[in-house]
N, C-alpha and C positions, 0 to 999 in steps of 0.2 A: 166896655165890650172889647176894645181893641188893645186895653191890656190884657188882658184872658187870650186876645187869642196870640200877642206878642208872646206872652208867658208861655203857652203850648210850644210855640217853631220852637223859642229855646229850648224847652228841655227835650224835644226830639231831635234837635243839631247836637246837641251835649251828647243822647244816647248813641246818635250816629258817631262823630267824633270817639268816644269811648269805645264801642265796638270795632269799629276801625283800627284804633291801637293796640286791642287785644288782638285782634286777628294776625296784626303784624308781630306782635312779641311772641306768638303760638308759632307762626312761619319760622321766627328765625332760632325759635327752641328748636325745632323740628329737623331744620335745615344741620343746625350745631350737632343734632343727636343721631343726623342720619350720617353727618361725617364720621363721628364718633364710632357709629356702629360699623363701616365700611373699613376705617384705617387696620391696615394690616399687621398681623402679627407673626412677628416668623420665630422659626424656631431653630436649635443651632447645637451644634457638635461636633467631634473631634475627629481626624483625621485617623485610621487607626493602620497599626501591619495584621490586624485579623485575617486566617486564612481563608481566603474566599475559594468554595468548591462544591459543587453539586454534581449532580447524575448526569450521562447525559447520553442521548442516543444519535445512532449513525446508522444507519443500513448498509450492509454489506452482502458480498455474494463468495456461494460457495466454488471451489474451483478443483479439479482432481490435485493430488499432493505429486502424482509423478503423469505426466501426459506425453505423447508420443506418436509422431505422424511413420507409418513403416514403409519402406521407398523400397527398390528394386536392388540387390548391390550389386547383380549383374543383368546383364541381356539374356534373355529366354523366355519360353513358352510357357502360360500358368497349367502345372500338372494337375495338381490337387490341392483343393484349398479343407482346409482341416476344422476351419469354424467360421460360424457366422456372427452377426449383430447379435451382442447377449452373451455371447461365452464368453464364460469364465475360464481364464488360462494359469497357468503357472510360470515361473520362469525356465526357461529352456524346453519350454513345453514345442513341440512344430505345431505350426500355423498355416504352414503352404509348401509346397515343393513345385520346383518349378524344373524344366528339361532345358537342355540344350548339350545336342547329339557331338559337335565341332567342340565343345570344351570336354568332351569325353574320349576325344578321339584326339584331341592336344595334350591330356595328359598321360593316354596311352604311351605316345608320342617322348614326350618328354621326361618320364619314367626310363623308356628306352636309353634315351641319349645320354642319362644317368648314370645307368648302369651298367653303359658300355665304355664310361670316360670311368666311371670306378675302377673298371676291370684292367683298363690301360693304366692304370696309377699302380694298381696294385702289379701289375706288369713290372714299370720302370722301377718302382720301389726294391722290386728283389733282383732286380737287375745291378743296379746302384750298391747293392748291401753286399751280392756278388764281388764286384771289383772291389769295393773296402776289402770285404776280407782278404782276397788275392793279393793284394797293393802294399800289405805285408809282408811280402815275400821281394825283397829287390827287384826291381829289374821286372819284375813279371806282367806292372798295369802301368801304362804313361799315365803322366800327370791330365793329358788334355783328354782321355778318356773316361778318367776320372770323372771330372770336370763337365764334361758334353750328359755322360749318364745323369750329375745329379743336377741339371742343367733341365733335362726332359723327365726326372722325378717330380719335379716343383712347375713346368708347364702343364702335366699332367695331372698336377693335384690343384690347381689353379681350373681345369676345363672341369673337373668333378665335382670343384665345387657351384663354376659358374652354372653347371647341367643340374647340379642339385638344388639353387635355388630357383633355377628356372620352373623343375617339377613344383617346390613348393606352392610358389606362387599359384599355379596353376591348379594346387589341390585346396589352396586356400577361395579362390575362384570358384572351383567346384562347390564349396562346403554352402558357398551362400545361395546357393541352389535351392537349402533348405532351411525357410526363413523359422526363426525360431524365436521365444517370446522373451523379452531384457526383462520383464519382473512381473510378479502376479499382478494381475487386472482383469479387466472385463473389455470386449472387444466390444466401441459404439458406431463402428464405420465399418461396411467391408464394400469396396468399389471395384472389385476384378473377379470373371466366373475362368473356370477354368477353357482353356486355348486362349487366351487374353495373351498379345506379346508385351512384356513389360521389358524395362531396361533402364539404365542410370543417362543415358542419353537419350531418353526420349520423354517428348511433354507429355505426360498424363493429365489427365485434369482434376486429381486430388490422389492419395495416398492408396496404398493396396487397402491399407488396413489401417484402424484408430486404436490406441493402446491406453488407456485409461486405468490407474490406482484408485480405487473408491473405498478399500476399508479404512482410508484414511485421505481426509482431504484440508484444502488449505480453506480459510474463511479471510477475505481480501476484505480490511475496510480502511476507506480515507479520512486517517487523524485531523478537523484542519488547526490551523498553523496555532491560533490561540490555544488551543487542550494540546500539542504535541510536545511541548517540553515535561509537563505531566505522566507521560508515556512511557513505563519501560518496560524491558522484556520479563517476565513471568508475574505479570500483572493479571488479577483476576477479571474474569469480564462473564459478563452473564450476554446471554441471547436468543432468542426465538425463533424459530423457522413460519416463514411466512405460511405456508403448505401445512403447518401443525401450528394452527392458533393454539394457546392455554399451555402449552409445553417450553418448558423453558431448562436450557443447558447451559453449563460452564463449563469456560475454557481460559485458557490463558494465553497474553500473548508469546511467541514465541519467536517472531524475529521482526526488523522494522526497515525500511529503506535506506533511511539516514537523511532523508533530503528530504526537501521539498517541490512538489508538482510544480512546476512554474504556470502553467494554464490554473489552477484550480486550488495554488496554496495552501497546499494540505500533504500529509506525510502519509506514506502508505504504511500498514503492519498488516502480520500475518499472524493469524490464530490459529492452530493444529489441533484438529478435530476428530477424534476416534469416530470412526462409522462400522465397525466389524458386521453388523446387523443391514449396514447400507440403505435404512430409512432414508437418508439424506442422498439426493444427486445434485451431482455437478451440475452449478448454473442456476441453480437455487437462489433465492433471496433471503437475508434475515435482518431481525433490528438487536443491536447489539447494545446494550447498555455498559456502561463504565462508568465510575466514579472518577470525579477529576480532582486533583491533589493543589490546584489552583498555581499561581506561577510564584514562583522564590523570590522573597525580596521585596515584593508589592504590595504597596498600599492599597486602602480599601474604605470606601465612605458609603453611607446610606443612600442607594440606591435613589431614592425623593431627592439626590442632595443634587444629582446631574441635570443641568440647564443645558437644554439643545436649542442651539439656529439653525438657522439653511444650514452653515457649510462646518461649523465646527459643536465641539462640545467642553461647556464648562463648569468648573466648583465655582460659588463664591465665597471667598475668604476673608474673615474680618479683622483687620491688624490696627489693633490702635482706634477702634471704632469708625473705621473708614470699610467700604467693601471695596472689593479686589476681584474682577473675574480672571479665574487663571483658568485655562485652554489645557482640557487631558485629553487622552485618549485610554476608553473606556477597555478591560481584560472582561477575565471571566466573571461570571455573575451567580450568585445564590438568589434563593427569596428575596432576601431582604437586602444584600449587599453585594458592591462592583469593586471589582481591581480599577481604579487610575493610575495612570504615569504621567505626570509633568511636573510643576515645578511646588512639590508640595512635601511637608517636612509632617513628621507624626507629633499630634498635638495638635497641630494646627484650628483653630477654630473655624470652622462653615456654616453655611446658611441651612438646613437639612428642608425648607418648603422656599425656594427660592420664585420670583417673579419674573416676566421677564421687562418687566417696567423698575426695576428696580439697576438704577444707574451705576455704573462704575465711578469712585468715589463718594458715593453718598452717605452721609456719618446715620451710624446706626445704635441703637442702644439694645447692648446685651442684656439682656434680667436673668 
């Protein structure tokens, strides 16, 4: 009996023992297979000069092509004002007249004085022309009368002319009496009714009058500094007015700052805008689309290929089966692909699914 029941424990410590050792050889298959299934695979490619460039949009605003605050050139009374907010003018069209009774009455004045220093020129003139001819005659005209005559010829044509620019001036003064308009526009400001005293010495507190170009206007957008070498003048550009969703126009640029914004690092241009129909106003908003021609010279790697930390941005490069993090800084960017700048040659091999567990120096195999 008590071999039966010795023979039982063993062959259930045998079973236990066995099962025990499968369990552990199962664990460290599992454990082998789940490493296996985990270790990473990266993938790798070359450095290339591909031009990287895509679409890209800015919002800009529209602005009049010629704008114009109109001031007072002289002192006087507002007579008659000739339009309001909303007209439409032409150039040298009047727009106001304004009085002032002592500037009419200084060049009555001054006129006078004119043409009474005229009359004395033309006096001493034939007086002088006189003794010439007599003076031909020996003996008949001394020298110092001569002399005194064309002495007060030349005083005399000296006072007619300083009396005749006196009147100018004076009718020059006059003339701005009657303000008149430097180029066709539309007037969007009018701040003065008629008996309003305006003047060049006095504060007002904005303009008589706003002078605005709208059959043509400027469309202001800020390049910034990456897409601005891309930039040049008669470059196509499409764009939309906020105010006319689904409508879309082209235009070109047509002139550019040359600088850079120092606050906001970015370059201004200007796009010239037919409005003959004046759909569009000044002050408007639109989104401007452009294609970008990407920067000259610059390399270009797959996008997946850039490893970011906090403070910088890297490729990893594989030389000799070592990695290499080399420190760019990233340009413009397509779908699929970035401009880099650092320290990287075309050809170059990189990591294109990079970790960031993945240490500098650590030997890698290419397949």
């Amino acid at each position: 009996m008590k071999n039966i029941l010795y023979s039982g424990m063993s062959l259930m410590l045998c079973i236990a023992v066995l099962t025990a050792c499968s369990s552990s050889e199962s664990d460290e298959a599992k454990s082998k297979e789940k490493k296996k299934k985990y270790s990473p695979t990266y993938q790798f490619g070359k450095v290339s000069q591909q031009k990287v460039g895509s679409e890209i949009q800015l919002p800009g605003e529209f602005l009049p092509f010629q704008q114009v605050s109109i001031y007072p050139k002289a002192d006087g009374f507002v007579e008659k004002v000739l339009v309001d907010r909303g007209s439409k003018v032409h150039k040298g069209q009047v727009l106001m007249v304004l009085e002032a009774p002592e500037t009419e009455e200084q060049l009555v004045a001054a006129r006078s004085n004119y043409l009474k220093a005229k009359a004395m020129l033309v006096g001493s003139a034939e007086h002088y022309r006189r003794l010439v001819a007599g003076s031909r005659i020996s003996g008949s005209v001394s020298a110092l009368d001569l002399e005194s005559a064309h002495a007060k010829m030349m005083a005399d044509s000296a006072a007619a002319m300083g009396e005749q620019a006196n009147f100018g001036a004076l009718a020059k003064i006059k003339s701005y009496l009657v303000v008149r308009a430097p180029f066709d526009g539309v007037i969007t400001e009018r701040n003065v009714h008629p008996g309003a005293l305006v003047g060049s010495g006095l504060r007002l507190s904005g303009p008589m009058l706003m002078l605005q170009q709208q059959n043509r206007l400027r469309l202001v957008v800020d390049i910034p500094e990456t897409y601005s070498l891309g930039v040049e003048n008669g470059k196509e550009v499409t764009f939309e007015v906020n105010a006319m969703p689904g409508k879309k126009f082209t235009g070109k640029i047509s002139r550019r700052s040359g600088n850079m914004n120092e606050k906001f690092r970015s370059e201004t241009v200007e796009i010239d805008v037919k409005n003959n129909d004046q759909l569009i106003r000044p002050g408007m908003f639109a989104e401007i689309s452009m294609a970008s021609d990407g920067t000259a010279g610059a390399l270009s790697v797959p996008s997946s290929a850039i490893l970011t930390s906090t403070e910088r941005q890297y490729v990893v490069r594989v030389q000799n089966g070592l990695v290499e993090y080399v420190e760019i800084k990233p340009g413009q960017q397509s779908d699929t692909m970035t401009e880099v700048f650092g320290n990287l040659h075309v050809g170059d091999s990189i990591v294109t699914n990079p970790r960031n567990d993945l240490k500098n120096g650590t030997k890698i195999a290419m397949k």
